[in-house]
C-alpha positions in Angstrom: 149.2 123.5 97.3 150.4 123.6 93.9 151.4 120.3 92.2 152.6 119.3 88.6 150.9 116.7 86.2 153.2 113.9 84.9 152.4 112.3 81.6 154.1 109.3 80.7 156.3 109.2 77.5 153.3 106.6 75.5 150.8 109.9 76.5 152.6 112.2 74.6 153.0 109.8 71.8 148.9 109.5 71.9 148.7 113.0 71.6 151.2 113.9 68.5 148.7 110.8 67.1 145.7 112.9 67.6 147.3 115.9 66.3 148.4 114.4 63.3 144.6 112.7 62.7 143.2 115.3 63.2 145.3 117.8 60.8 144.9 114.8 58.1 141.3 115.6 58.5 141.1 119.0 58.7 144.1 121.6 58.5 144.8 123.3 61.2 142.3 121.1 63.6 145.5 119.0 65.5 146.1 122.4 67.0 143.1 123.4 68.0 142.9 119.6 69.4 146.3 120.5 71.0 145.0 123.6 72.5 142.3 121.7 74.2 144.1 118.6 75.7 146.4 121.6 77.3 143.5 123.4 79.1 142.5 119.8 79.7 145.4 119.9 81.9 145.4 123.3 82.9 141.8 123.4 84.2 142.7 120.1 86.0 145.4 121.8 87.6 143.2 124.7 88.4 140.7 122.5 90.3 143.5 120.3 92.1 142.1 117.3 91.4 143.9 114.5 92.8 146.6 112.8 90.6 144.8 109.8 90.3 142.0 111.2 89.0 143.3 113.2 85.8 142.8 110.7 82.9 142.7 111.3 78.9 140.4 109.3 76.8 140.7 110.3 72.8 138.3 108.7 70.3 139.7 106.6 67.6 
């Protein structure tokens, strides 16, 4: 059974926060951070974990 993973809009806004931390830190790091909040998602997928457990916790 294939499904899709919704993010809500405040998510994404997270994320482009992480990115930009982390390129302020390092250049080029937001994308590798990018890259791994994707297969984040992608592996979840992949295991077909219930919705309700796929949650994103980045450090401050």
């Amino acid at each position: 059974m294939a499904f899709k993973i919704k993010t809500e809009p405040e998510a994404h806004l997270d994320i482009q926060e992480g990115i930009d931390w982390y390129n302020k830190q390092q250049s080029g790091l937001g994308r590798k951070f990018h890259s791994e909040v994707k297969a984040y998602f992608k592996n979840g997928r992949r295991e077909r974990l219930p919705r309700n457990v796929l949650s994103v916790h980045f450090p401050c």
